[in-house]
C-alpha positions as CSV (number, residue, x, y, z in Angstrom):
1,X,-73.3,-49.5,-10.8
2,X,-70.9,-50.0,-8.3
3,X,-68.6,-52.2,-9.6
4,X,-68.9,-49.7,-13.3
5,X,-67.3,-46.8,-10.2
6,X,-64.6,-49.6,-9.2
7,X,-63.5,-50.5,-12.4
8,X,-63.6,-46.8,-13.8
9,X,-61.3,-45.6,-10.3
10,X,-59.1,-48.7,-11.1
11,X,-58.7,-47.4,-14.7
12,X,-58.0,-43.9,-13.7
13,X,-55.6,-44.9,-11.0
14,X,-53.6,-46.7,-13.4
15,X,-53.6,-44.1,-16.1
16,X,-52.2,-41.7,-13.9
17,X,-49.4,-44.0,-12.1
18,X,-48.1,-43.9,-15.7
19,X,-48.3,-40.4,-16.0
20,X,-45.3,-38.0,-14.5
21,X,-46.1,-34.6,-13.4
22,X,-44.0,-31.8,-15.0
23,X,-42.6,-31.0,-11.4
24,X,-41.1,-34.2,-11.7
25,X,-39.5,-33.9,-15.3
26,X,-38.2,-30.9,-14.8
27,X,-36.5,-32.3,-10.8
28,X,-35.0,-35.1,-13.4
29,X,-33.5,-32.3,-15.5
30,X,-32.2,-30.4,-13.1
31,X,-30.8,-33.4,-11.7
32,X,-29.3,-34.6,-14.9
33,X,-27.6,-30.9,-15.4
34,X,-26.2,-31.0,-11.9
35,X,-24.9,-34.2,-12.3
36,X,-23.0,-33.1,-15.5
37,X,-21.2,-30.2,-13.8
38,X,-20.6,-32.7,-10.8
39,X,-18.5,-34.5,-13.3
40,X,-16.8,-31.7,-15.1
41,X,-15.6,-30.2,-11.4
42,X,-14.4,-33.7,-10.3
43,X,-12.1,-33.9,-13.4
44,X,-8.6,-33.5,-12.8
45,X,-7.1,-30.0,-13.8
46,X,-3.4,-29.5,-15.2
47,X,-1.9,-26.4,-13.9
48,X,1.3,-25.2,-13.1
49,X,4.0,-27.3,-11.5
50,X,5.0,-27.4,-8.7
51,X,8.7,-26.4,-9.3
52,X,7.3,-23.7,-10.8
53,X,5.0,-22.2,-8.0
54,X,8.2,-23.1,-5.9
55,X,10.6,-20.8,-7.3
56,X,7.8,-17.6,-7.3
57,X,8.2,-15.5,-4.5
58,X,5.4,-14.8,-1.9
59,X,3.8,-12.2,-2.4
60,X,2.9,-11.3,1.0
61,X,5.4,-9.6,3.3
62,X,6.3,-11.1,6.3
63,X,6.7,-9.7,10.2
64,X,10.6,-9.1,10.3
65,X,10.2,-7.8,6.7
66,X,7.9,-5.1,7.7
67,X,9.9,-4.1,11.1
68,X,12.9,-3.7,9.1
69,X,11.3,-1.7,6.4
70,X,9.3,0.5,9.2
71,X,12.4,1.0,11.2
72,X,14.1,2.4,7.8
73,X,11.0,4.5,7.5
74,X,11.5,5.8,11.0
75,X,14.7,6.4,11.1
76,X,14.9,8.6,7.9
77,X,12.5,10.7,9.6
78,X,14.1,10.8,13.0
79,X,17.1,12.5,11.3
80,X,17.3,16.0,12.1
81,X,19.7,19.0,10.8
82,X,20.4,21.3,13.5
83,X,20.9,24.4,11.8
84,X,23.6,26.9,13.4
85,X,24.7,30.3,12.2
86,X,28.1,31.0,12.6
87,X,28.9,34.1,10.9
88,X,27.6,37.0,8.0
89,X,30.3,38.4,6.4
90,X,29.9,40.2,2.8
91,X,26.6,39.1,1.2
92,X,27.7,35.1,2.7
93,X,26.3,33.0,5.7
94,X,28.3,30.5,7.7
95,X,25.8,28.4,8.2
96,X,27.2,24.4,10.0
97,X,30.6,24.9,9.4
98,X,30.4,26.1,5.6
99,X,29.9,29.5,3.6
100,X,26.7,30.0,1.1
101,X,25.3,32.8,-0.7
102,X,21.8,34.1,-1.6
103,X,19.9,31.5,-3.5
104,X,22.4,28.3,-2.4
105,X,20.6,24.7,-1.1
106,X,21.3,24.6,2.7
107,X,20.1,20.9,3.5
108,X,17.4,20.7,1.3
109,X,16.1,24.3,2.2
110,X,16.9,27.6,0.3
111,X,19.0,30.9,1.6
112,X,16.6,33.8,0.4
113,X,17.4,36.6,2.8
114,X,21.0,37.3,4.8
115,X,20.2,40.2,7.4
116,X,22.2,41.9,9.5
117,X,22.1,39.4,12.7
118,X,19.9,37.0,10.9
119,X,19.0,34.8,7.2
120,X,16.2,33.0,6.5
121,X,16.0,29.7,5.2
122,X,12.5,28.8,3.1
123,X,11.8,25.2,1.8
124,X,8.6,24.0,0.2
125,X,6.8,23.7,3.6
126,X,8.7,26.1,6.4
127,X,10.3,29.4,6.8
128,X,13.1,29.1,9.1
129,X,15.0,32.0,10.7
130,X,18.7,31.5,12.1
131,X,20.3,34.3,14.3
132,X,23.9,34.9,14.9
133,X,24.8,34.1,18.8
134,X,25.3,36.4,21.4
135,X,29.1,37.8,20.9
136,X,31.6,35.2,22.3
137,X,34.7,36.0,23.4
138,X,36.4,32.9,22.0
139,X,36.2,33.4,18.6
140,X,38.3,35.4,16.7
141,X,38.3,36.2,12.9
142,X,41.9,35.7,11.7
143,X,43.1,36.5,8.0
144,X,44.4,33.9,6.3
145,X,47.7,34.6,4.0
């Protein structure tokens, strides 16, 4: 009986080292699929040449690039128009050294109102008032002939 147990274990033992498991297959598959992109990736590629990627410029900007474009940036805005009113005379404004009427472009703003002692100035984003100085003794209106 015993050695019927011994020879029936033997048997079994070697039916099943024959035998995978289906863990195993599908490891081997896995593996085999892996190794397959493994190759493709190793292969080498054809791209662009190098004389070509050469001549492209880089798309990123660099330090003194930037400084120089914010210091244009900040120097645009550090420009400022000093209005001055000079004189009203007749419906007209001497405003910096040159006459304009109702409706005219001063710098980028527009003459809507001429008051007595005063005109205002409007723009898309401010209302700006400009009064007539305190009477000077040093100027004098002359006619010209």
């Amino acid at each position: 009986m015993k050695k019927i147990i011994l020879i029936l274990f033997v048997f079994v033992g070697i039916s099943f080292a024959g035998v995978e498991s289906k863990s195993d297959q599908v490891g081997k598959i896995n593996a085999q699929r892996y190794n397959k992109i493994f190759k493709e990736i190793s292969k080498k590629r054809v791209g662009v040449a190098n004389e070509v990627l050469n001549k492209v410029r880089s798309p990123f900007v660099s330090n003194m690039v930037y400084q120089r474009i914010k210091n244009k940036i900040s120097s645009v805005k550090r420009k400022r128009i000093i209005f001055t009113l000079f004189g009203i005379l007749n419906n007209e404004a001497k405003i910096n050294k040159k006459w304009y009427k109702i409706k005219d472009k001063v710098y980028g703003y527009r003459l809507i109102r001429i008051k007595n002692n005063s005109v205002i100035l409007k723009n898309k984003r401010k209302k700006i008032e400009l009064f007539l100085r305190k009477k000077d003794d040093k100027i004098e209106f002359t006619k010209n002939y």
